[in-house]
N, C-alpha and C positions, 0 to 999 in steps of 0.2 A: 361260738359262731351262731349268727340267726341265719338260718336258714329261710330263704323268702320264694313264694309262686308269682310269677309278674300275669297277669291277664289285662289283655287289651285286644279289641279287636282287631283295632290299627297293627301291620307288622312294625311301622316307622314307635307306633307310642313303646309296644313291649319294646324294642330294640335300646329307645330313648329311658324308660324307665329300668331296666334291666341294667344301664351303665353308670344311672346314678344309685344304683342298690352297692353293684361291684366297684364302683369310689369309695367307698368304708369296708375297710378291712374287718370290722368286726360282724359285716350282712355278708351270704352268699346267697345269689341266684341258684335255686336247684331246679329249676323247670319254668317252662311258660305255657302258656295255653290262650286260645281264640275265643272262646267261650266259655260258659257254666258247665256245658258237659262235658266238654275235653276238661275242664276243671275237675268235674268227679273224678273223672280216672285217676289225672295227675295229683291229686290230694292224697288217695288209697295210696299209689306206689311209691310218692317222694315226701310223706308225711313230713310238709314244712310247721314253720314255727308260726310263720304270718303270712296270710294272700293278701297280695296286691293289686287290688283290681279298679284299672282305669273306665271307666263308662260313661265319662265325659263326652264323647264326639258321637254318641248312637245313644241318649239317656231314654229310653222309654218302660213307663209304668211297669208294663209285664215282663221288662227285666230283673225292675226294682223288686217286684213281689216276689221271683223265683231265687233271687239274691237275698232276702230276707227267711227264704225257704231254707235254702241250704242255712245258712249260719243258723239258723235255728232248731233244724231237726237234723241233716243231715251231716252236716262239718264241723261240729261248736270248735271252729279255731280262731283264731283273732283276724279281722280282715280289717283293711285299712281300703277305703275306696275314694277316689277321687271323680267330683262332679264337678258340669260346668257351671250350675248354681242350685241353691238353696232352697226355695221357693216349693220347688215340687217334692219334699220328700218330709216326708213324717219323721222328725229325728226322736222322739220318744219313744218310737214305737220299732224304730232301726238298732237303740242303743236296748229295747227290751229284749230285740231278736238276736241281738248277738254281737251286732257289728261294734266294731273297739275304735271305730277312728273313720272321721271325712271331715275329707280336706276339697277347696277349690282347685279347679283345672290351673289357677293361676300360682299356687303355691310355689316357695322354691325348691330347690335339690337341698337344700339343705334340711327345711322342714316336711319333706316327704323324709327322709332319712331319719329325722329325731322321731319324728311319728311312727313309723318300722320299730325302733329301738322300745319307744316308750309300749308301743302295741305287745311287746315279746314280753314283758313283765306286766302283762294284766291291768296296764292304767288305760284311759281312754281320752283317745285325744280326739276335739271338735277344733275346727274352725273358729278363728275369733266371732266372726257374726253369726254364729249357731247358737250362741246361747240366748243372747235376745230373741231369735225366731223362736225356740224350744218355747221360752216364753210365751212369747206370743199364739204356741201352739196350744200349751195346755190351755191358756183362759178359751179359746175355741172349742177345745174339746170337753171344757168342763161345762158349758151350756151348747149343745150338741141338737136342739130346738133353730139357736140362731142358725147352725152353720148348716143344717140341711134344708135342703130349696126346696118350693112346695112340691115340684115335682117328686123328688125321695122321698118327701113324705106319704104323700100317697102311691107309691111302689111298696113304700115300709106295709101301707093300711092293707092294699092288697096280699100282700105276704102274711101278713097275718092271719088273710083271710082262706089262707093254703093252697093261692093258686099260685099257678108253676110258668115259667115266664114265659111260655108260649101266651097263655092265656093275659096277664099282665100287659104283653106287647097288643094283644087284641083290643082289653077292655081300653087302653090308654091310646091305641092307635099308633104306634110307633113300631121300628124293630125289633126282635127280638135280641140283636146287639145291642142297640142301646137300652135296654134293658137290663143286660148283663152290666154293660157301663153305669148304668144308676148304682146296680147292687155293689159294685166296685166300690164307689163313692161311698156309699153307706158304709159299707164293711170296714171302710178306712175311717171315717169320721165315727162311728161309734167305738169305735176299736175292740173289734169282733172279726170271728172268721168265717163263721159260719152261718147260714137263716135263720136257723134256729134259736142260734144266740143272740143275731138284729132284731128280732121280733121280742126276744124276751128282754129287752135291753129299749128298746122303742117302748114297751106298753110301763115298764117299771117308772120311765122319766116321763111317761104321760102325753109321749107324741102318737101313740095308738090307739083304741082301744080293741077288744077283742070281744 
């Protein structure tokens, strides 16, 4: 028996995916949760086999990064997540952090269900049009000059130059959120986590100097 956590924010989606888990005799529902944090708990006390987490109807960025957290440092368990599209999410860099399986909002009960089964034995299932876009991803990421605007380039320059984004939002005139939003950008396009690493990762490909 696979044991599965349904998350959604919706009570209608966990309700709607929860009945197509319990339609196969061989999945059980052992918990649901509204969020990542009620997820922590419920993970520790119902130690499932596979999270299911919908985040189709509420997709945004600093969910996706805190969802790449967990499956990466705090939960290494198989998570199967479904979105309402493709476009915004780094699948290389989801399938490094841990995630085993996305699928679209549109899939049926059936391949949510074969997706569950195949996640529970460590294979990884994408979406048919995922693997063109992954494609499409790395040539992006492998010249990482095209893909960052002049604007990150010169946040990357200033960061080099060790100032700290108060001062960044000063010298460039803008917010200090949108400042954080550059480094966002960058930190996802070079594929790094940290300043530290954007700068030493900027000067090596010759988009800085120092």
């Amino acid at each position: 028996m696979i044991r599965v956590i349904v998350v959604a924010t919706s009570f209608v989606a966990r309700a709607g995916l929860s009945a197509v888990i319990s339609s196969n005799p061989q999945l059980t529902v052992v918990g649901s949760a509204s969020d990542l944090e009620v997820l922590a708990a419920e993970v520790e006390i119902l130690q499932p086999d596979v999270v299911l987490i919908d985040i189709s109807s509420n997709f945004q960025q600093s969910v996706w990064e805190k969802l790449l957290l967990i499956s990466q440092e705090k939960y290494p368990l198989p998570m199967l997540v479904i979105v309402e599209e493709l476009d915004s999410i780094d699948l290389e860099r989801s399938l490094r952090a841990g995630i085993r399986g996305i699928l679209l909002s549109s899939s049926t009960e059936s391949e949510i269900v074969r997706a569950v089964e195949a996640i529970a034995v460590n294979l990884i299932v994408l979406h048919p049009n995922a693997i063109e876009l992954i494609q499409t991803q790395e040539k992006t990421t492998a010249n990482p000059v095209q893909s960052l605007t002049p604007r990150e380039i010169e946040v990357l320059a200033m960061l080099g130059s060790g100032l700290g984004n108060k001062a960044i939002a000063k010298g460039l005139h803008i917010s200090e959120h949108t400042v954080k939003f550059h480094l966002s950008s960058i930190f996802q396009k070079l594929g790094v986590s940290s300043r530290t690493e954007a700068v030493t990762v900027a000067v090596r490909l010759g988009l800085i100097l120092l």
